[in-house]
N, C-alpha and C positions, 0 to 999 in steps of 0.2 A: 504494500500500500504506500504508493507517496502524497507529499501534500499539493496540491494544488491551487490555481487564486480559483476559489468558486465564483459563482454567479450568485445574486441576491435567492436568500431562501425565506421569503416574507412568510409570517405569521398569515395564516388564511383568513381575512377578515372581507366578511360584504361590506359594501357604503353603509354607512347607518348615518345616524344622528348623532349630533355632537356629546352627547350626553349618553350616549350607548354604542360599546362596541359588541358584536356577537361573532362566535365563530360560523363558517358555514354551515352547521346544525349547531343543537344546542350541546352544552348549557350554553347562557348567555352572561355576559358580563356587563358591568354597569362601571362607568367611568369610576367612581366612587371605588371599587372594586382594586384599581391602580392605583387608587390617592389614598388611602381611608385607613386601610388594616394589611399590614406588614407578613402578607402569608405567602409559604412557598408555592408552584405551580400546581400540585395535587391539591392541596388546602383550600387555593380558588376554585378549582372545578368543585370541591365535593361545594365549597360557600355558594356558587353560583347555582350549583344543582338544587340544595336548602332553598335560596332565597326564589329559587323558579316554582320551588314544591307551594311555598308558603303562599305566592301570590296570585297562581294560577287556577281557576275552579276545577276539581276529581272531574272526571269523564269516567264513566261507564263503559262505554263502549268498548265494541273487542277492540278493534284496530284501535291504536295510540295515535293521539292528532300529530297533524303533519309539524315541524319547527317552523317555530314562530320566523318571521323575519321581518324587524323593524329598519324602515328604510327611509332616507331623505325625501321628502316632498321632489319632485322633478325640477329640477332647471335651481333649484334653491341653492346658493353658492354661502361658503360659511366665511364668517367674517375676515378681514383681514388687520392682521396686530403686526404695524410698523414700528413698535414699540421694543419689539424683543429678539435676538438674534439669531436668524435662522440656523447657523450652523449649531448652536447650542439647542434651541429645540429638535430639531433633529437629529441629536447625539443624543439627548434625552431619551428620545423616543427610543430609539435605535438600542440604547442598553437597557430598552425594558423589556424590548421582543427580546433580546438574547439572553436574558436572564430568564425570560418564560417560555426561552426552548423553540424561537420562532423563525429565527435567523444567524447566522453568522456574524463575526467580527469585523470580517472587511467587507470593504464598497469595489473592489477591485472586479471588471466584469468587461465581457466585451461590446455592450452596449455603450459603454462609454455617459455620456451626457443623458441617457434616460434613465441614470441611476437617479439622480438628484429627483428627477420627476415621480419615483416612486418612493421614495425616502421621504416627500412632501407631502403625497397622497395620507403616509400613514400619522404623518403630523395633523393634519387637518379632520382622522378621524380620532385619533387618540384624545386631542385638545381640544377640536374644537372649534380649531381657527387656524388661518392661513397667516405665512410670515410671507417676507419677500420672497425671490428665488435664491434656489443657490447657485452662484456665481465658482470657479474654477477654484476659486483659492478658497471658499466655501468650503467643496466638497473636500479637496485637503484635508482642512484642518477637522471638520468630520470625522475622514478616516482615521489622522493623527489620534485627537480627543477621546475615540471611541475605543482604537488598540489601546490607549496608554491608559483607561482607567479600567480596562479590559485586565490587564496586563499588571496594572500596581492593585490590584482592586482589595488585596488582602491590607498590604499597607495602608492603603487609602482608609478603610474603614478603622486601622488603628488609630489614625489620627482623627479621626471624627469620633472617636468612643473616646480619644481622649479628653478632646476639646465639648464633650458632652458633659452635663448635671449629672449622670447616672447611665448604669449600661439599660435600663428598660426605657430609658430617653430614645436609646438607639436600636433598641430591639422592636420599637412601638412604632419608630417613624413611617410615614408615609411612604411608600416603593419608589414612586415617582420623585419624591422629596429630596430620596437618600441620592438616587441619580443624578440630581442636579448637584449636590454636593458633592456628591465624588467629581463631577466634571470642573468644577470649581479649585477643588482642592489640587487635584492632578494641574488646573494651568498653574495654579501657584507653584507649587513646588516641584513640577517637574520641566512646566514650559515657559521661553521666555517672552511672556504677555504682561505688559503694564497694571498690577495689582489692581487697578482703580476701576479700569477696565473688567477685570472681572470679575467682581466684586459688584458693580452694577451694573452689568448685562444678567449676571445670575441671578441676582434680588431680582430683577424686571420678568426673569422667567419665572420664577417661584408666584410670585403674584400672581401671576395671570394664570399659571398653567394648575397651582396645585388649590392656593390658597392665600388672600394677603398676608395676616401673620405669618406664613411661611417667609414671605422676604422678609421680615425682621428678624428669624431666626439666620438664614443664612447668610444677610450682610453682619451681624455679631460675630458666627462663626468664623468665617472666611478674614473679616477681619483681623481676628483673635490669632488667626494663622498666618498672614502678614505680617503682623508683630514678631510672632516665634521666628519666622524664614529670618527677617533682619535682624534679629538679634542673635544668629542663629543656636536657637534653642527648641528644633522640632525636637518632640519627644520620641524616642527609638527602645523597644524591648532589652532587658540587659541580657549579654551574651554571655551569662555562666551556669550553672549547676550541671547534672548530669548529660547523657546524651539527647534524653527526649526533653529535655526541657531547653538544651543550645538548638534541637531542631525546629524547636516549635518558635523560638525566637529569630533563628534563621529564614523560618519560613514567612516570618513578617514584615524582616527587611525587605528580601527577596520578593517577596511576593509569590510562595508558591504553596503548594498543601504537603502540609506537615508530612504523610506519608512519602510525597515523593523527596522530598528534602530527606528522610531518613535513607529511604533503599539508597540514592545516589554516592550520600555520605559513607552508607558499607562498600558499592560498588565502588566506585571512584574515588573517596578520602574526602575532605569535608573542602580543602584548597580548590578540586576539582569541581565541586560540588556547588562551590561558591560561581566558578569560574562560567558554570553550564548557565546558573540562574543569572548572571551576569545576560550574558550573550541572549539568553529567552528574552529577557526587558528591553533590548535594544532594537532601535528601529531595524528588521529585516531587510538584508539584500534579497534581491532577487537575480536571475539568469535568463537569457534567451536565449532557445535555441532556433537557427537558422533550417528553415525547410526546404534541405539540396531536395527532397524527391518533385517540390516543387519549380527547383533549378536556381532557388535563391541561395544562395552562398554568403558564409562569413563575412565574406568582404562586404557584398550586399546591405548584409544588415547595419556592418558599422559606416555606410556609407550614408543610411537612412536616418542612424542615430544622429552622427553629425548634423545630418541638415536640419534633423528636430532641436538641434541644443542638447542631447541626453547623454550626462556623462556616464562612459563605461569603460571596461578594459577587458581586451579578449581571454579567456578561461585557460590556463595554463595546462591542464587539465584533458579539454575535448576541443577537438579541431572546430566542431560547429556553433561552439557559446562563448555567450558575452554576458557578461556581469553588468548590472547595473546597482547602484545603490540610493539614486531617488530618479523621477521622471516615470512611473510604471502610469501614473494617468494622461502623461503624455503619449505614449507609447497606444494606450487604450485607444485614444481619441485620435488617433491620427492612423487607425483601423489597421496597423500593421498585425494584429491577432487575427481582427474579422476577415480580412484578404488573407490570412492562411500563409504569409509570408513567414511566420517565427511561432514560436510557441513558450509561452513560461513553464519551465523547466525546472528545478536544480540539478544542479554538477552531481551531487549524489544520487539523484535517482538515473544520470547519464552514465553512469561509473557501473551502476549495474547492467545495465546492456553492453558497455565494454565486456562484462565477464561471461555476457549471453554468447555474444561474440558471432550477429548473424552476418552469414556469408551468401551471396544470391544464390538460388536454388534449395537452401535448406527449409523444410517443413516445423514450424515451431508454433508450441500449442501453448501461449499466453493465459495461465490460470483461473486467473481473476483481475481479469483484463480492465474493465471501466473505473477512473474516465479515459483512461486509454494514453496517457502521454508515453509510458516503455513501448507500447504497441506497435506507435507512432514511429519513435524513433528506430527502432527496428525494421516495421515497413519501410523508412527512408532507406537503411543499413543492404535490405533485401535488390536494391538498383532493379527493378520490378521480376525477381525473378523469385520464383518460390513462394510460401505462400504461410501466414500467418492465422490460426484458431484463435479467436478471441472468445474466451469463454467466461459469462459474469452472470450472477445471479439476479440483479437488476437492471431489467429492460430498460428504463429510461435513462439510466446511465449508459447502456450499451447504445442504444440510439443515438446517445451526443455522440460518443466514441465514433460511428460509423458517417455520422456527418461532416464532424471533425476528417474524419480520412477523405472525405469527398472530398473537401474544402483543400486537403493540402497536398490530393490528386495522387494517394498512395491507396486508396479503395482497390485496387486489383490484383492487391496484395493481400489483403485484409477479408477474412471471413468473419463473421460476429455468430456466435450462438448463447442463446439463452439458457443457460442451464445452471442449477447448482454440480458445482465440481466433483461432488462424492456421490451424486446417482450417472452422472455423464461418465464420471469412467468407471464406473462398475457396466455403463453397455457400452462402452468404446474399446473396437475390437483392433485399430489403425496403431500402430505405435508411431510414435515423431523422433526426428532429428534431437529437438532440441525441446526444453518444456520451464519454461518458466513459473515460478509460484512466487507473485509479489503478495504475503500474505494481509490478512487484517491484524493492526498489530494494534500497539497502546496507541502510538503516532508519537512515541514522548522523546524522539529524533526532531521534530518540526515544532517544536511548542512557540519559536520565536516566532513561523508563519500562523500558526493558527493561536491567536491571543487565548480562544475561549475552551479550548484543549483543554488547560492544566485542571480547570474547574471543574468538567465534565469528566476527569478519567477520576475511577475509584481502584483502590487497592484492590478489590474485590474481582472487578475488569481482567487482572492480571491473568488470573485461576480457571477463569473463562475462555480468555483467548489461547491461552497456550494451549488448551484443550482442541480446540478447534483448529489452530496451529497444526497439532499433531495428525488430526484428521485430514485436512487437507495436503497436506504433505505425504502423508500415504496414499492417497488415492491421486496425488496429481506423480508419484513414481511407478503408477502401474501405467502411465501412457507413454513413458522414455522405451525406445526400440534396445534392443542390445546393443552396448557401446556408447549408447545417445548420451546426454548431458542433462542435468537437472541442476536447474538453481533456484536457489530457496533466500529470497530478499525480505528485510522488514524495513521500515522508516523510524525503527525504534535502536538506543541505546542499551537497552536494558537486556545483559547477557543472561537471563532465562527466555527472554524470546528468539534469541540469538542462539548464539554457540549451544547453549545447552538444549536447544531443540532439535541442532545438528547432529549432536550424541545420542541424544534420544533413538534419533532415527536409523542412525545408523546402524546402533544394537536392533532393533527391529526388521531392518534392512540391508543384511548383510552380502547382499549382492552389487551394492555401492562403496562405494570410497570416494574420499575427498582427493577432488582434482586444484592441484596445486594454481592460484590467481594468476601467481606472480608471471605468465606472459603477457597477461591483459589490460593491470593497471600498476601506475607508480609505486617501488617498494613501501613509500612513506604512507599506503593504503593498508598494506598486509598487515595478517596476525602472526602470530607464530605455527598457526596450524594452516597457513595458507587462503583464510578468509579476507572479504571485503569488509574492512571497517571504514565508516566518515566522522569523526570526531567534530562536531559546528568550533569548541575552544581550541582544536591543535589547528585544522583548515578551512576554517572560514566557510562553510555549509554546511545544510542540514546535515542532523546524523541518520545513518544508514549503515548495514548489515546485510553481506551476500555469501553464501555460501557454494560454491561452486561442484558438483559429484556426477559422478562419470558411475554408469553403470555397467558392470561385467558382460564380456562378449559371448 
């Protein structure tokens, strides 16, 4: 599994009325529901389900009435507030869907400029009301505000529990409330914005969106936190007593969960540990890779950058990528994605197709194939000869995959099937050249691309996937031919997803052995036992894990 820029994954919400939002069935929610009472996303459904029972008269009848759906009068436009600052209403917004499980962290997409138009939409049902548009350097700082409170969020809430009367002050707050202060807090002390400035842009959204006394509360606060930044005296957890108690302190600096702050610090040592959370907080590079199958070359791309103004430097690494480390909404919007010229990439998920290592003519049967960027670069790899199984369990991720290959004119290369991998080869009778398994992992390789990662993964998570890890991995070595090649990639760090799944299997699968990397990629890549490791603190990209095994003739 690598990570990817997705495309917006909006919360499913009809047009309603300012004062109600509802999912496309029920239950329904009631604005109030965001502002009011400080409950997780199961807690509102079961509140919303309660407060639907209470208001609604019993029906008898067999059949259940059809969901309600309350909608705006036609042609009725909702007000417009020149008062308050679009890009903060819309970060507002924006961390409330991702917090209730709705959307992503980034705006990055190749729609480019109709991102802001749906980012607006959801402002205007969320609040209420229409702000300006958003302008280029708008959607920015958007993106910016949104990863970095994404991103510091555990911090941030320590300094607002500090600068709080009490912790059920902050346990009680409004959802909406605490969003705006985190956005708040984060430009103070992480970005550099003119205190004054925001300090009363914030108060001005608090007012209007949550509640007036709300903006008294958060020009106090925010001010309170001006004071501490210049004098500097922000409050920080103290780093001593035993192990879990430096992790947990760790984890506040850093900003990450206590769990994963532990395993890192056994895996890695705590320097190391530091060094990882460092780099996850930091703004992400990204990479491009150049589409030879669509005859655009290296050169090409840095030829196109130049004339954008986008600084980069070519990948020391792979012949066909460029690094870049800001300009990616440039790049968006001047449709070098949408024309199929390049692709966002990282250098670590390219690093594994080095050890795929396709040659034209070879047959190779791509695991768990969607969204399809190793697919891609492979099809390009294949100079249209031979021929690629894309095999994924979900179809509409397999469908972009297959549009995507239209798009960058390696479709004749590329077969797509739908199938789960562990019924498809228990009746697939064909053995392949070559068989890739980029598995589903934690993704705790990528936490710097994906901000809202670290939140969403549980200790729990770990117990689960390696299970399914091992499943997949047996069933994707019954389709390698005799002699063929089988690699086993994650986008994860963590060596029980890794190494220790390659031992696993190997005991299991003693008709394989480990085929040594080292022809494929730079020694400063290898393990000792001849795997692909990406280190993001030793080389500057995601982490990544490939295991390379050759099956007996």
């Amino acid at each position: 599994m690598e990570a990817t820029v997705s495309g917006l994954n909006p919360l499913s919400l009809t047009p309603c009325s300012p004062a109600l939002l509802c999912f496309t069935s029920e239950p329904l929610f009631t604005r109030n529901s965001l502002t009011i009472a400080a409950l997780s996303f199961g807690a509102k459904i079961k509140n919303a389900l309660r407060q639907n029972a209470n208001s609604n008269p019993k029906t008898t009848a067999a059949a259940p009435p059809p969901p309600r759906r309350i909608v705006d009068p036609p042609n009725k436009a909702h007000r417009l507030n020149l008062e308050v600052s679009p890009h903060r209403a819309v970060a507002a917004v924006r961390l409330m869907r991702i917090e209730l499980g709705g959307a992503f962290a980034d705006l990055l997409n190749e729609k480019g400029k109709g991102s802001r138009n749906n980012e607006m939409a959801y402002v205007e049902r969320t609040l209420g009301f229409r702000t300006q548009c958003l302008d280029d350097r708008d959607l920015r700082l958007v993106t910016n505000i949104v990863g970095g409170a994404i991103r510091w969020r555990r911090y941030l809430d320590f300094l607002i529990m500090s600068l709080c009367h009490d912790v059920n002050m902050f346990r009680n707050m409004e959802p909406l409330l605490l969003q705006i202060l985190r956005i708040g807090f984060y430009e103070i002390v992480k970005m550099e914005i003119p205190p004054y400035a925001v300090v009363d842009e914030n108060v001005n959204l608090a007012k209007v969106a949550v509640r007036p006394g709300a903006g008294s509360m958060v020009n106090a606060m925010l001010r309170k936190l001006v004071l501490l930044k210049e004098s500097n005296s922000l409050p920080l957890p103290l780093l001593d007593g035993d192990d879990r108690a430096q992790a947990r302190a760790l984890a506040t600096i850093y900003s990450h969960p206590v769990w994963m702050v532990r395993r890192w610090t056994k895996h890695l040592g705590q320097e190391v540990a530091i060094q990882m959370m460092m780099w996850n907080n930091a703004d992400p590079t990204f990479s491009l890779r150049a589409n030879v199958g669509k005859g655009f070359t290296r050169t090409d791309l840095i030829t196109r950058l130049n004339m954008l103004k986008v600084p980069h430097e070519p990948s020391s690494q792979l012949a066909d990528f460029v690094r870049i480390r800001t300009g990616m909404q440039i790049v968006i919007q001047a449709e070098l994605l949408k024309e199929g010229f390049c692709s966002v990439q990282d250098e670590s998920a390219g690093l594994v197709v080095s050890i795929v290592d396709p040659q034209p003519g070879d047959t190779i049967i791509d695991c768990c194939a969607a969204p399809g960027g190793k697919t891609l670069f492979m099809a390009a790899r294949l100079c249209g000869q031979g021929m690629i199984y894309a095999v994924d369990i979900n179809e509409g991720r397999l469908r972009i995959l297959q549009e995507t290959a239209n798009l960058q004119q390696v479709d004749n290369v590329i077969t797509a099937i739908h199938a789960d991998l562990r019924s498809f080869a228990d009746n697939k009778q064909v053995k392949s050249d070559k068989v890739l398994l980029d598995a589903p992992c934690s993704g705790l390789g990528v936490l710097s691309k994906r901000a809202d990662l670290r939140w969403n993964r549980r200790l729990e998570d770990m117990e689960e996937l390696k299970k399914l890890q091992d499943e997949l991995l047996d069933a994707a070595s019954t389709l390698v031919k005799p002699g063929g090649i089988l690699v086993y990639s994650t986008c994860s760090i963590d060596p029980e997803e890794n190494e220790e799944r390659v031992t696993a299997f190997l005991v299991r699968n003693p008709k394989f052995s480990i085929d040594h990397a080292d022809r494929y990629i730079p020694s400063d890549f290898l393990t000792e036992r001849g795997f692909y490791r990406s280190c993001p603190v030793k080389h500057s990209m995601d982490g990544a894990f490939a295991a390379r095994l050759v099956r007996s003739s």
